[in-house]
C-alpha positions, 0 to 999 in steps of 0.5 A, spaced: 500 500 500 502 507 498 505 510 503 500 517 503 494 513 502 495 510 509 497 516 512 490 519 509 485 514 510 490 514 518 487 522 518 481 520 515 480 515 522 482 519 527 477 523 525 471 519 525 475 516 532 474 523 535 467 525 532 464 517 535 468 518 541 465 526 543 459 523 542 460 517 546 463 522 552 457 526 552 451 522 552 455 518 559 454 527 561 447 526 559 445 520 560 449 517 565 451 510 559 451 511 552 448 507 547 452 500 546 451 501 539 455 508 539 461 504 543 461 499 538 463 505 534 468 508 538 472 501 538 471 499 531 474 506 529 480 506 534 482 499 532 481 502 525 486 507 527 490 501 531 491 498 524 493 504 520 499 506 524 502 499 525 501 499 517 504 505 517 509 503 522 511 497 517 512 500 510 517 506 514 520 499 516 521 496 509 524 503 507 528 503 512 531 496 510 534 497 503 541 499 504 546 498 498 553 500 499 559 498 496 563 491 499 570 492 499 574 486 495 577 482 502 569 483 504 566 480 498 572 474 498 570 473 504 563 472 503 564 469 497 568 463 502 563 463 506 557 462 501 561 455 499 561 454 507 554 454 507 552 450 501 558 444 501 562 445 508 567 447 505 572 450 510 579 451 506 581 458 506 575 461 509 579 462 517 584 466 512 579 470 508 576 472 516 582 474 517 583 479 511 576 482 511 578 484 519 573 480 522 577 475 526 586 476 528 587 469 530 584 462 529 578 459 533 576 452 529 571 450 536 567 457 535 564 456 528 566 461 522 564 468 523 558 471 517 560 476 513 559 483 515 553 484 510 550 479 513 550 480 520 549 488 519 543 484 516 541 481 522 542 487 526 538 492 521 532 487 521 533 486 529 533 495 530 526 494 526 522 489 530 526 491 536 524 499 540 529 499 545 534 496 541 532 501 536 532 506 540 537 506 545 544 507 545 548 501 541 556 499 543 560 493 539 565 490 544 570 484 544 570 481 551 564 479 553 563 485 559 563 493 558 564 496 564 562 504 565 564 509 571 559 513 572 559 519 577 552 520 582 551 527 584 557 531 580 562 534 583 560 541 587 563 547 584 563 555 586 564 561 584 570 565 587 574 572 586 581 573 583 585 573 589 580 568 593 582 562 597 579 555 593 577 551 597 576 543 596 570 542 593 566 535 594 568 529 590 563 525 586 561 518 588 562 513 582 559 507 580 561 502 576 556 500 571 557 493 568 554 489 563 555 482 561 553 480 554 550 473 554 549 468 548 542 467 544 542 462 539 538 459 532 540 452 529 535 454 523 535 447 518 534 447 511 535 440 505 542 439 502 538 441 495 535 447 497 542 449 498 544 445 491 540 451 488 543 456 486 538 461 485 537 461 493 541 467 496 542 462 502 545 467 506 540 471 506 535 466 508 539 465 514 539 473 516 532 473 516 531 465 520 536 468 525 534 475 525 526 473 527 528 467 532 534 473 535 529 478 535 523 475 538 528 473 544 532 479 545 525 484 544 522 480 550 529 480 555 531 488 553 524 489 557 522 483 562 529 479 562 531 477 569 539 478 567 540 471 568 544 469 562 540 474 558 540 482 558 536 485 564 530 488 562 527 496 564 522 492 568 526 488 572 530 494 577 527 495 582 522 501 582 521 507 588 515 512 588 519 518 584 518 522 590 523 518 594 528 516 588 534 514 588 540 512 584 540 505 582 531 504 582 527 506 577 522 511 579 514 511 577 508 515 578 502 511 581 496 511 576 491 513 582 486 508 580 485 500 582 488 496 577 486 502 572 489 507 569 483 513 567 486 520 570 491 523 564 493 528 567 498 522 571 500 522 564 503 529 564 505 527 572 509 521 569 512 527 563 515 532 568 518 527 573 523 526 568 528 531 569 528 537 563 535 535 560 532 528 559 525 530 557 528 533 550 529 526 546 524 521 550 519 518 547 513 513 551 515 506 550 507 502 551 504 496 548 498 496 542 492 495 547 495 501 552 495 506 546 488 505 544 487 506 551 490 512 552 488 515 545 481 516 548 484 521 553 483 529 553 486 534 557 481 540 560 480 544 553 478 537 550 484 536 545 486 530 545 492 528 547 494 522 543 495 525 535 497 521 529 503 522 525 500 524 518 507 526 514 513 521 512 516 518 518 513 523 523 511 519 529 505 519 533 505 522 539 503 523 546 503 530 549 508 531 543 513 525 545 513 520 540 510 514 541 513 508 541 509 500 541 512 494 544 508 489 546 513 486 550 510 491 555 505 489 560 497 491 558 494 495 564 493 490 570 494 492 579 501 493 580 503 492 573 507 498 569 504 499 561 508 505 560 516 508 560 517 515 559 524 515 557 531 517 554 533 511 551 539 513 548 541 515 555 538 511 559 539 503 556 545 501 553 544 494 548 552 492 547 553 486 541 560 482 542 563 483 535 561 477 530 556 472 529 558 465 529 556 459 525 557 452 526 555 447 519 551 440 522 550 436 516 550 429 519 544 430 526 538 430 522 538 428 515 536 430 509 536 437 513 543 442 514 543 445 521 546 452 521 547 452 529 548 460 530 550 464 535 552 471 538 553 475 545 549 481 547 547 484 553 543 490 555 542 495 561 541 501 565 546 505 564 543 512 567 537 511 573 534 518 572 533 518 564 528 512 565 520 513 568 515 508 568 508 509 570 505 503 576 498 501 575 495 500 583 494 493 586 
């Protein structure tokens, strides 16, 4: 579908979404209910929208995805070595052209043999598109399997003096070190010998994408939810305090005031200003599908809506004029859940990828398949406590 067409039928349902929904409003004001066939209304056209912007969202991906840059000469050499690789397990030379393409110094038979740079960036293209964290945070590509980060609380006092003024010792930081750990995440993709005879088939290709799906699916849910036991540790499982007593080292969050419920919007401007202003410029909501149009009905006291489609090219739709970003790794609104992340993520969270993806050959476990066992390291984490705010439904 065209890219404008989706954006003017987006416009066009938002529109019959706020018509429906005012008058939804107004007859609870009048009559105290309003008619079921009325809420039908106002539900199908929200989903309407719903469907729009993921659509919208999808195409923008696609675009986003095509790349044509030039490959160097030891590069392509290397490819074309591990193309060989993958269709007849042929292993002469391909360590040597690891090397001259300046992915691998040294050998390491045990570990499997390193993808071409095209393909793994492939890999890592796809993943920032199905994944908002990875996407939206900071990125950093280590080669040890830690990245340690000293980082000040408080800063160092200051002050100002004269020119013949004694200068006395000022306060010193508190540093802490931040340490993440990369954890290993595998694919063992299959396909027959004969599909790979086939010399029609991009075999590497097919398997950037098996790989980037199973990786992807994985590493979205960790970068929210992950425990960090031998996977990243996600946004929502450090420990959380009422903002009001925040301290370095727990998230901070704002109670919604209702039971299991969430139907004040002004907590959502509460939840806005509780990240501090340095932060503010460059922070995006994180939510899932469901919370966003559950959020799209709300209004501030003038009667606008506070949600708004974006209805140009690559323009986000947003939330108190922050984009809006949707993972549904996110929890719906439930008692004690938290459905919705105000943050800076660039500052906030940090994804690091140990450099190189790796691939062992298995033709010999499940005939007439070929295996193509296939793993790399990644970790994420917080890396700055106030850049991050969440909202906590009560219990």
């Amino acid at each position: 579908m065209d890219i404008n067409k989706i954006i003017e039928d987006l416009g066009h349902s938002f529109e019959a979404f706020k018509l429906a929904n005012d008058a939804r409003l107004k007859e609870i004001e009048i009559k105290g209910a309003a008619d079921p066939l009325l809420v039908e209304k106002v539900e199908k056209t929200n989903a309407e929208v719903s469907a729009l912007t993921k659509a919208l969202s999808d195409i923008e991906k696609q675009l986003a995805h095509k790349s044509g840059a030039d490959i160097p000469a030891a590069k392509e050499e290397h490819t074309k070595a591990f193309n060989l690789f993958m269709r007849r397990g042929v292993e002469d030379g391909l360590r040597d052209a690891e090397i001259k393409a300046a992915i691998a110094t040294d050998s390491d038979p045990d570990g499997g043999f390193l993808m071409p740079e095209e393909i793994d960036q492939q890999i890592g293209r796809i993943a920032e598109q199905a994944s908002a964290i990875r996407r939206l945070s900071s990125n950093m590509i280590i080669g040890s399997d830690t990245y340690k980060k000293l980082v000040g609380v408080g800063g160092a006092a200051s002050g100002w003096v004269g020119e013949r003024a004694a200068r006395p010792e000022t306060a010193t930081p508190t540093l802490v070190e931040i340490a993440i750990n990369t954890k290993e995440i595998y694919a063992n993709p299959a396909i027959t010998q004969k599909a790979l005879d086939d010399a029609s088939i991009d075999v590497g290709a097919w398997l950037a994408d098996e790989v980037a799906i199973a990786f992807t699916e994985k590493e979205s849910e960790a970068f929210i939810k992950g425990n960090g036991v031998e996977k990243p540790k996600g946004i929502l499982a450090y420990d959380t305090i009422a903002n009001a007593s925040y301290a370095w080292g727990k998230v901070g969050f704002i109670a919604s005031g209702a039971a299991a419920a969430f139907t004040d919007p002004d907590k959502l401007i509460d939840l806005q200003h509780a990240l501090k202003s340095v932060y503010r410029n460059g922070a995006v909501w994180l939510m899932n599908d469901s919370v966003q149009a559950h959020i799209r009905k709300f209004k501030d006291v003038d009667g606008a809506y506070l949600w708004r489609p974006g209805l140009e090219p690559d323009a986000p739709n947003t939330l108190l004029g922050k984009p809006v970003e949707i993972d549904d790794n996110m929890p719906d609104i439930a008692g004690n859940a938290f459905p919705i992340a105000f943050a800076n993520f660039p500052r906030a969270y940090l994804v690091v990828d140990r450099i190189g993806t790796r691939v062992l050959r298995d033709p010999y476990m499940n005939k007439p398949y070929v295996h193509f066992y296939t793993t790399r390291r990644v970790g994420g984490g917080i890396i700055s406590y106030e850049g991050i705010k969440l909202l906590k439904v009560a219990a």
